[in-house]
C-alpha positions in Angstrom: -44.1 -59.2 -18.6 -42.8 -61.0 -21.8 -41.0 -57.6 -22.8 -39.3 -57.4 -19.5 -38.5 -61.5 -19.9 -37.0 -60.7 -23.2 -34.9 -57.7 -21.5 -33.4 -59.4 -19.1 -32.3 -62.4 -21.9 -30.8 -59.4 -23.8 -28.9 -58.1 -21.0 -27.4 -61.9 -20.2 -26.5 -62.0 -23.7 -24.9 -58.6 -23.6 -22.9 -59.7 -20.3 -21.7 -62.7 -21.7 -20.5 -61.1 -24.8 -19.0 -58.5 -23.0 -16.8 -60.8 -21.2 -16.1 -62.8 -24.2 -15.1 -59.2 -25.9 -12.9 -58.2 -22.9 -10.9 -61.9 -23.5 -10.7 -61.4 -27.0 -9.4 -58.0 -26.8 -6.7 -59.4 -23.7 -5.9 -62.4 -26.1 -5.0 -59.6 -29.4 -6.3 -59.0 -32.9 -3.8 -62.4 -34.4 -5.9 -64.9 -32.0 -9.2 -63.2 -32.3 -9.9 -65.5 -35.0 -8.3 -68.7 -33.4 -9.9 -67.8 -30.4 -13.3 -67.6 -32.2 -12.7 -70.9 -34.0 -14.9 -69.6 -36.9 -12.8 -71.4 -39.9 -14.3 -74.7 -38.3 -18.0 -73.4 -38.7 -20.1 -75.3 -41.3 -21.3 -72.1 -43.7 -24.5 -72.8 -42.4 -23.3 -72.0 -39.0 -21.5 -69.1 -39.6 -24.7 -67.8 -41.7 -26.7 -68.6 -38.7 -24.1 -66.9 -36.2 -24.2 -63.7 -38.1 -27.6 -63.5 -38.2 -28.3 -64.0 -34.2 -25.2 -61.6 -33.6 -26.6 -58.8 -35.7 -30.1 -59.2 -34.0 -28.7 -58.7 -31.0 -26.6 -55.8 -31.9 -30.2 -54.5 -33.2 -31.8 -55.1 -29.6 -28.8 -53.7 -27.8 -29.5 -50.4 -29.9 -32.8 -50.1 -29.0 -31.8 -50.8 -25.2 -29.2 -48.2 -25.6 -31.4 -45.6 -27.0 -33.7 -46.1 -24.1 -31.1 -46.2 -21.8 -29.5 -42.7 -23.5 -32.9 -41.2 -23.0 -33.4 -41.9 -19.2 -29.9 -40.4 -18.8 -30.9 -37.4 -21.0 -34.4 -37.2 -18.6 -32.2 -37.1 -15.4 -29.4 -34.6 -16.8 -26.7 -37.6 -15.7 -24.2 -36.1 -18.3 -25.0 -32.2 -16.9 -24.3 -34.0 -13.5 -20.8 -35.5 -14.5 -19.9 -32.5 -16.4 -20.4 -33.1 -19.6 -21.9 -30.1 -21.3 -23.9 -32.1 -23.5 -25.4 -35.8 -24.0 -23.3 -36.0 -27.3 -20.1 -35.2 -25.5 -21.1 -37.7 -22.7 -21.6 -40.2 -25.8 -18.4 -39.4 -27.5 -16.0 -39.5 -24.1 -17.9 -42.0 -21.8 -19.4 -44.4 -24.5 -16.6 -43.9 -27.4 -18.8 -43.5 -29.9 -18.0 -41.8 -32.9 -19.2 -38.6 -33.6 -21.6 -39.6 -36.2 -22.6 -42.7 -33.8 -23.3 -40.3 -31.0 -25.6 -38.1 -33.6 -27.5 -40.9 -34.3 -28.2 -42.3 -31.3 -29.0 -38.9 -30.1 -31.5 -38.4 -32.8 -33.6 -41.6 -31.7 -33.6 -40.4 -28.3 -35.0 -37.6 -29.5 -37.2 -39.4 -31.7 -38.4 -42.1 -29.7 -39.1 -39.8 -27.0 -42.1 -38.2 -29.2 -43.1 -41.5 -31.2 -41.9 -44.7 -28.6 -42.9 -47.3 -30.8 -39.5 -46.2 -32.5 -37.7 -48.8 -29.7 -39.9 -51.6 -30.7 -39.2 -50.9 -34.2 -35.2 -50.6 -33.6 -35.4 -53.5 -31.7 -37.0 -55.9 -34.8 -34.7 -54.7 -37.4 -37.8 -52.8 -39.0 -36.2 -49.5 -38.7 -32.4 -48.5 -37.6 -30.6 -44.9 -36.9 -30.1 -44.4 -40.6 -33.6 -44.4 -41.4 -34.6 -42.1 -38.0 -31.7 -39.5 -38.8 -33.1 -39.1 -42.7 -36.9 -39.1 -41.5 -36.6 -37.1 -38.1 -37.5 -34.2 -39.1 -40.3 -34.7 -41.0 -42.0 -37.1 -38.3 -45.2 -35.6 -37.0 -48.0 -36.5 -34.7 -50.1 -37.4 -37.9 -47.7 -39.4 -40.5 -44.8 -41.1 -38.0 -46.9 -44.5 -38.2 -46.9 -44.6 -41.6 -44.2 -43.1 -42.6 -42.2 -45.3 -40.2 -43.7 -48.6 -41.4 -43.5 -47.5 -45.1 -39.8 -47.1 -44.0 -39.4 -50.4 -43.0 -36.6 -52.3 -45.2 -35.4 -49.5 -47.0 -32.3 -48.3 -48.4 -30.8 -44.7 -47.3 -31.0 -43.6 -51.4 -35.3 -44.8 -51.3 -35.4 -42.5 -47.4 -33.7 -39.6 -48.9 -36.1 -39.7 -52.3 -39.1 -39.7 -49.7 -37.6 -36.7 -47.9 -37.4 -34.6 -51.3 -40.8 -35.2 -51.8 -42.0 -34.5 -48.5 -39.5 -31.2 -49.0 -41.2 -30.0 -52.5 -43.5 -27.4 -52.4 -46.9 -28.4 -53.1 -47.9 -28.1 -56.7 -49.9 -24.6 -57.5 -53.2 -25.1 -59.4 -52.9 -24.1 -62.8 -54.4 -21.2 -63.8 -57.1 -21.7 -66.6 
């Protein structure tokens, strides 16, 4: 129940933002700023603004990713024409080709491990760290693997990977 609580707080937030967008965008890229009114925020408050904003952009992409992989289940993009979820992503959504990639890789992702949403959704995780570890999630290591993941940098993932990658040492011969 608190998950679906926290949801639907999530999806006021992202409807109010949405219309706030769609009034910035009307009002043009010179009064964005003046419209925002953020050279009268303390430091503090800016700091603080930034922080909620980009916690929300963290749950949205979680929500989306869940969203992207009920469409996948029920072939909506097939259904509308599109010959694949990553062209639905790229004409419907407008996301960039390397956006739609990584979304599509959680989908994927997420679909075999869920607790990948949960972890989008805290910040513990994002769709850098699930495109450089996707392939080498299994059944057996994703837990750990995912929660050794947590808070680190692209360069630290791809040094993982490479190790993961190299062969196995042979035994010596003696």
């Amino acid at each position: 129940m608190e998950l679906f609580v926290h949801i639907n707080r999530i999806y006021t937030v992202s409807h109010l933002i949405t219309a706030a967008s769609e009034s910035l965008i009307r009002a043009g890229a010179d009064s964005i700023r003046r419209t925002l009114n953020l050279q009268s925020l303390s430091d503090d408050e800016l700091d603080k603004n930034l922080k909620r904003l980009a916690a929300a952009q963290r749950q949205c992409t979680a929500i989306i990713v869940a969203h992207l992989q009920e469409l996948d289940h029920r072939d909506i993009a097939q259904r509308k024409a599109y010959p694949s979820l990553f062209a639905y992503c790229i004409k419907e959504l407008r996301f960039s080709e390397d956006v739609a990639c990584r979304h599509i890789l959680a989908v994927r992702a997420s679909r075999r491990f869920p607790s990948i949403l949960v972890m989008l959704a805290r910040g513990e995780i994002n769709l850098t760290t699930i495109s450089v570890l996707n392939r080498h999630l299994t059944a057996e290591n994703h837990q750990g693997l995912l929660r050794w993941a947590a808070g680190k940098s692209r360069r630290e993932l791809e040094r993982r990977v490479a190790e993961l990658e190299a062969p196995a040492a042979s035994p010596r011969a003696i």
